[in-house]
N, C-alpha and C positions, 0 to 999 in steps of 0.2 A: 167959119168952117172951111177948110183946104176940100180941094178938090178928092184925094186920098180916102179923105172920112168919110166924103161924101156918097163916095163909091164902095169903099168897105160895108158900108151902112145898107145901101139897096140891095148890094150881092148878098147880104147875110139875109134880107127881111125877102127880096125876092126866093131864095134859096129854103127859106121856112114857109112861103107860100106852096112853091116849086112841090116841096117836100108832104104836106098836108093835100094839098089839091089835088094832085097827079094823081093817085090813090083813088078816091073817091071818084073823081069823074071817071077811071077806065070800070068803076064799080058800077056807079051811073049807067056807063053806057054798054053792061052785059047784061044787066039787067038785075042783079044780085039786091040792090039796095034800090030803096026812092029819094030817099033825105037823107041829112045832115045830122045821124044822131050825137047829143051829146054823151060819152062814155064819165067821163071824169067832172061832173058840176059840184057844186055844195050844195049839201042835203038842205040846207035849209037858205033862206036868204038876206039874215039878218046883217047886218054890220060887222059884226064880231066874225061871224063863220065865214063870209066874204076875207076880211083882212087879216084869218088868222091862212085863209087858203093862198092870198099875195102875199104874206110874208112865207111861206112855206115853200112857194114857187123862186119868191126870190132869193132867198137863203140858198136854194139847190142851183141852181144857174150862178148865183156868186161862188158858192165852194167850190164847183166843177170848173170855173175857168179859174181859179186860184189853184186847184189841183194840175189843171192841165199848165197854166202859164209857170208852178215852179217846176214842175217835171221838164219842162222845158229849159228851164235853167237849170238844172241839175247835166242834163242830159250833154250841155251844150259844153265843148271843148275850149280852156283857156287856151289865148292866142301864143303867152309864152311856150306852151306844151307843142303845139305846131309847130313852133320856128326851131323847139332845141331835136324835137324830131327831124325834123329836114337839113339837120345841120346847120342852121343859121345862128345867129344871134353872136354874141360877144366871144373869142376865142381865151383861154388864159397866156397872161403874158409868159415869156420866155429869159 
């Protein structure tokens, strides 16, 4: 693992802690709440209702950065479209 991954990796897992916790502990400490409730569990706790709620989690986290990562290729400017905007590239011969 490159150093890059390794750090993309903490920032994103720090950043979902960062994101969950901060919340809660300024809740904690006005006094609004006492614990950790859980909003979103499965109803029940078998096998099936467990793995149909991680593939349902994972399904939505994989489409959303497949949505996000082609919007971003969509969005993102061929390098020929710059260079014949700027005037560069190949002149016709004379």
């Amino acid at each position: 693992m490159s150093m890059e991954f390794l750090v993309r990796f903490f920032g994103l897992l720090l950043g979902i802690l960062a994101r969950t916790l901060l919340p809660w502990l300024r809740k904690v400490k006005e006094g609004t709440i006492r614990g950790f409730g859980r909003r979103a569990g499965a109803a029940g706790r078998t096998f099936e209702e467990l793995f149909k709620l991680f593939t349902l989690a994972f399904g939505f986290g994989f489409g959303w950065n497949a949505l996000v990562l082609e919007g971003g290729a969509w969005a993102e400017i061929p390098k020929g479209v710059e260079a014949a905007a700027n005037g560069e590239g190949q002149t016709p011969a004379r």
